[in-house]
C-alpha positions in Angstrom: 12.4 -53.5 62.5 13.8 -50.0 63.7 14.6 -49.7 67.1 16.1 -46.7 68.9 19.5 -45.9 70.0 20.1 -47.1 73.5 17.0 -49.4 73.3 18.3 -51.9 71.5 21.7 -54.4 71.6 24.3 -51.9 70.2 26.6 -51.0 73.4 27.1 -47.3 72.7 29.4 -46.6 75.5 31.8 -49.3 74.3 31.8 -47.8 70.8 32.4 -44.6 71.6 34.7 -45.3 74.3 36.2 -47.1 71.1 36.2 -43.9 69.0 37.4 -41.9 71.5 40.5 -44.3 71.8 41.4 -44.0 67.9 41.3 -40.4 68.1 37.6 -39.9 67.4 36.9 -37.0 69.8 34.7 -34.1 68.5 32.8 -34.2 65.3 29.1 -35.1 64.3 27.5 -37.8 65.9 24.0 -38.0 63.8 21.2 -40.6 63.9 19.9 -41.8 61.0 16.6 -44.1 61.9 14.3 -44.0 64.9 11.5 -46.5 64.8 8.4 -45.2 62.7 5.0 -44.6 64.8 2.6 -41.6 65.3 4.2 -38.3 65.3 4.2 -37.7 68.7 5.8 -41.0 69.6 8.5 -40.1 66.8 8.8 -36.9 68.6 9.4 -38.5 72.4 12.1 -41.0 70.8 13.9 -38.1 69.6 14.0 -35.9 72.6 14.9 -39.5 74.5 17.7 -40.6 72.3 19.2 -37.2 72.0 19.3 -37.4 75.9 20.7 -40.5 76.2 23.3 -39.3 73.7 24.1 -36.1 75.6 24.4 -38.1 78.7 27.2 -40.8 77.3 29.1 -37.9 75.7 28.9 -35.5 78.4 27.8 -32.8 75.5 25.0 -30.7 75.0 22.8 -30.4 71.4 
């Protein structure tokens, strides 16, 4: 079962906080699976996980 980032038990903050720590700072950050449904529930994930994302880095798409 797919679930989308942030939804599920994966704390993203602590893992990039962890990156960020090692040096990870800039680079690509890209999602690879998003839980499979109708195309415009495929499309809402996206524009919601790309938030979240933009919110714990502080960047922009």
């Amino acid at each position: 079962m797919l679930v989308n980032i942030g939804s599920g038990k994966v704390d993203f903050a602590a893992v990039l906080a962890r990156l960020k720590q090692v040096g990870f700072t800039h680079g690509p950050l890209i999602v690879e699976c998003l839980a499979r449904g109708p195309l415009e529930s495929v499309k809402a994930a996206v524009t919601k996980v790309r938030q979240f994302l933009e919110q714990l880095t502080g960047q922009k798409a």
